[in-house]
Backbone as CSV, one residue per row, in Angstrom:
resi,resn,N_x,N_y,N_z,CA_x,CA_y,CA_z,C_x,C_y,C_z
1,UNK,104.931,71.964,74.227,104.247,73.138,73.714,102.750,72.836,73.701
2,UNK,101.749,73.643,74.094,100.657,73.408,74.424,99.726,74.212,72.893
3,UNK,98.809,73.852,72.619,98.240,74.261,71.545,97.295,75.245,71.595
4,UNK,96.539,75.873,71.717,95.561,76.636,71.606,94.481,77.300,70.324
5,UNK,92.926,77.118,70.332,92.323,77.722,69.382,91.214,78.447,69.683
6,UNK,90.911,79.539,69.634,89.996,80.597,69.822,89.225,80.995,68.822
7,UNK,87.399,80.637,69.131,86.748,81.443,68.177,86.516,82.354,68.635
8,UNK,87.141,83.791,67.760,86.935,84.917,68.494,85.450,85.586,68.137
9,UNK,85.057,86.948,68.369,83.829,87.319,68.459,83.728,88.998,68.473
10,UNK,82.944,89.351,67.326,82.980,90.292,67.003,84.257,91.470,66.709
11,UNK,84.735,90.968,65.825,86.156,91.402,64.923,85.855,90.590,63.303
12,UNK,86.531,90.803,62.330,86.506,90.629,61.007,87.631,89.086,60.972
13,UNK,88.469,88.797,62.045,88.973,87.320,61.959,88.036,86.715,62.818
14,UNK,87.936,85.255,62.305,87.417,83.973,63.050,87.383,83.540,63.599
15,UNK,88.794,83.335,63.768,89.936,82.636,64.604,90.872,82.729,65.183
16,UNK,91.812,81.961,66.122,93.491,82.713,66.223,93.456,81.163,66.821
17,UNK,94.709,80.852,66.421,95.733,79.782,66.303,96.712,80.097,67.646
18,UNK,97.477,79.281,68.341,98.408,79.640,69.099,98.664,78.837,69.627
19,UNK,100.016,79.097,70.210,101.329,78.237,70.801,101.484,78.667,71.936
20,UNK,101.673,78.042,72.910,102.748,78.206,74.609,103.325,77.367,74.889
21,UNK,104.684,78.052,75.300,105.513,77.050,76.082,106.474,77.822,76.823
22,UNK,106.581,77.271,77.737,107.307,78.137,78.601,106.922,79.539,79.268
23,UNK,105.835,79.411,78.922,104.854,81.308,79.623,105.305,81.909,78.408
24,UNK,105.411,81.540,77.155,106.113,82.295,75.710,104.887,82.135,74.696
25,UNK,104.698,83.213,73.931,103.825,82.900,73.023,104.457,82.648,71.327
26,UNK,104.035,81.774,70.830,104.826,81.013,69.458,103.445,80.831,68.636
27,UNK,103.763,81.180,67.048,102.523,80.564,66.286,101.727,81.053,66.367
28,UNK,101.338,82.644,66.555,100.183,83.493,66.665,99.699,83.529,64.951
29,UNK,98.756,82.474,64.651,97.808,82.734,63.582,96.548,83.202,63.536
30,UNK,96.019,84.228,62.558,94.479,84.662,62.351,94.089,84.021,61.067
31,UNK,93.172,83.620,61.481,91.979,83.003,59.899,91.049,84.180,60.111
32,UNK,91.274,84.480,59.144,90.537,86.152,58.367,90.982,87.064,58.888
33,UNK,90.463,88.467,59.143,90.929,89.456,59.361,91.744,90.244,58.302
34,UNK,92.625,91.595,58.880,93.129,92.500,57.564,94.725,91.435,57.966
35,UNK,94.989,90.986,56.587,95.764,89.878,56.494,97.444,90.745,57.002
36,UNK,97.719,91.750,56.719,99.099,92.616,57.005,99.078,92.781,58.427
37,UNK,98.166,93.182,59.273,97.469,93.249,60.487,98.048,92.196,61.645
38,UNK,97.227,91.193,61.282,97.459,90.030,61.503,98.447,89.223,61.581
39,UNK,99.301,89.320,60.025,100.407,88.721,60.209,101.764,89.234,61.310
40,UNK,100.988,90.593,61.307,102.581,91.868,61.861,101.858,91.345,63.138
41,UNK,101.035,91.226,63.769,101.235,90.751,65.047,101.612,89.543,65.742
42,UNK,101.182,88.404,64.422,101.919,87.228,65.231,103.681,87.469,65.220
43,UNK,104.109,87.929,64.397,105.428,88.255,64.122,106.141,89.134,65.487
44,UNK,105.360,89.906,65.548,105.689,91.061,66.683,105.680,89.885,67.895
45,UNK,104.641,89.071,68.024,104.253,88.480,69.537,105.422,87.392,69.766
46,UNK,105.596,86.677,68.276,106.959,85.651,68.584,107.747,85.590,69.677
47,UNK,107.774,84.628,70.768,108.397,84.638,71.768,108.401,85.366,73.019
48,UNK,107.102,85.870,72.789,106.941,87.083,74.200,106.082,86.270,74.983
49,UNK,106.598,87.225,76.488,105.590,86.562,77.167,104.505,86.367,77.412
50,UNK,103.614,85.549,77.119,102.123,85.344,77.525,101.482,86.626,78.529
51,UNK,101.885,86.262,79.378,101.021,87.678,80.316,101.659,89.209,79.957
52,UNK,102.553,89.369,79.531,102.969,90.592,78.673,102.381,90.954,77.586
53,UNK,102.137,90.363,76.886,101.216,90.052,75.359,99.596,90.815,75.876
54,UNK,99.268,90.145,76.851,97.891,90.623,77.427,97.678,91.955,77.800
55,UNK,98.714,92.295,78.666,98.761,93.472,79.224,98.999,94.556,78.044
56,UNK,99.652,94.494,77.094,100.100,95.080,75.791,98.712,94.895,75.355
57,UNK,98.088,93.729,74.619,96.664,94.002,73.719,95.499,94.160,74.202
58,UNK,94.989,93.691,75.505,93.671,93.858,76.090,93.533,95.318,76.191
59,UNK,92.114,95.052,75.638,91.539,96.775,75.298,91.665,97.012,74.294
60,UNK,92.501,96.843,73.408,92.735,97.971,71.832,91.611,97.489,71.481
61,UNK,90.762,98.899,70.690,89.387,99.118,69.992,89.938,99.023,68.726
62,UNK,88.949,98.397,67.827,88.416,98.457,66.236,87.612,99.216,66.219
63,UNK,87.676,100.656,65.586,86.668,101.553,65.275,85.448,101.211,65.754
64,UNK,85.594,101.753,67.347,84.407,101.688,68.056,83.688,100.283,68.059
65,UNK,84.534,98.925,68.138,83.636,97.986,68.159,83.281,97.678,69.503
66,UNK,84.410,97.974,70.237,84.314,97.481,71.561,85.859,96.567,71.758
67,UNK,85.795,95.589,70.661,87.267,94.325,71.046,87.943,94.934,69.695
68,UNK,89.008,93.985,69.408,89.534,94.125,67.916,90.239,92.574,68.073
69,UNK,90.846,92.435,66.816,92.028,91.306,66.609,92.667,90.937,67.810
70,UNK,93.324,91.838,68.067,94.548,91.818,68.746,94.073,92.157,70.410
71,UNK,92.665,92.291,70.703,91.965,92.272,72.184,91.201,90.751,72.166
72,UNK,91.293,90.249,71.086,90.347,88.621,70.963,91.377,88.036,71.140
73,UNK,92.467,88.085,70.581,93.432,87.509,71.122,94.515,87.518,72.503
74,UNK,94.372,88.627,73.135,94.815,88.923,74.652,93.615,88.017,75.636
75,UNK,92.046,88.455,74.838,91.261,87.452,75.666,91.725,85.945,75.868
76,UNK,91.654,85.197,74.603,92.969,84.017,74.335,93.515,83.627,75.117
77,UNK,94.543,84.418,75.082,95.598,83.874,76.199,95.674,84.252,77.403
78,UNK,94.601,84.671,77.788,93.969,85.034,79.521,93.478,83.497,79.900
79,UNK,92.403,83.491,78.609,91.611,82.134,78.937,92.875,81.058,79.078
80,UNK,93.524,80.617,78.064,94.535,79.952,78.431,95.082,79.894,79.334
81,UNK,95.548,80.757,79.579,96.557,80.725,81.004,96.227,80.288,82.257
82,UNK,94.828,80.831,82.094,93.781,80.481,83.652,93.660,79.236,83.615
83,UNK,93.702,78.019,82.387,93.346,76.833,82.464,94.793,76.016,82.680
């Protein structure tokens, strides 16, 4: 299982925590952010596939920010994957 940590950028979390193995995503954590939010998505992401996960969150807006949580984290595991 390979580890992963992302400082994300411009969203209200910090961070995101994460797991791969197997092209599967495991261990989707946020440090900060809206904590119900956050948690319902690592929960939701449990065991899905990495490039499915992406295609599902890249793009979703935070009230007009541009990214959100859950697009800092599709960035994530783009970057990951490519490496």
């Amino acid at each position: 299982m390979q580890n992963y940590s992302y400082q994300t950028r411009g969203v209200c979390a910090k961070k995101v925590d994460f797991d791969i193995e197997d092209g599967k995503l495991h261990n989707v954590k946020f440090t900060g952010g809206c904590p119900g939010n956050t948690a319902a998505v690592g929960k939701l992401l449990e065991g899905m596939d990495a490039e499915k996960a992406v295609a599902i969150l890249k793009g979703n807006d935070c009230n007009g920010k541009g990214t959100s949580c859950a697009d800092q984290l599709a960035i994530a595991v783009e970057q990951a994957l490519a490496n």
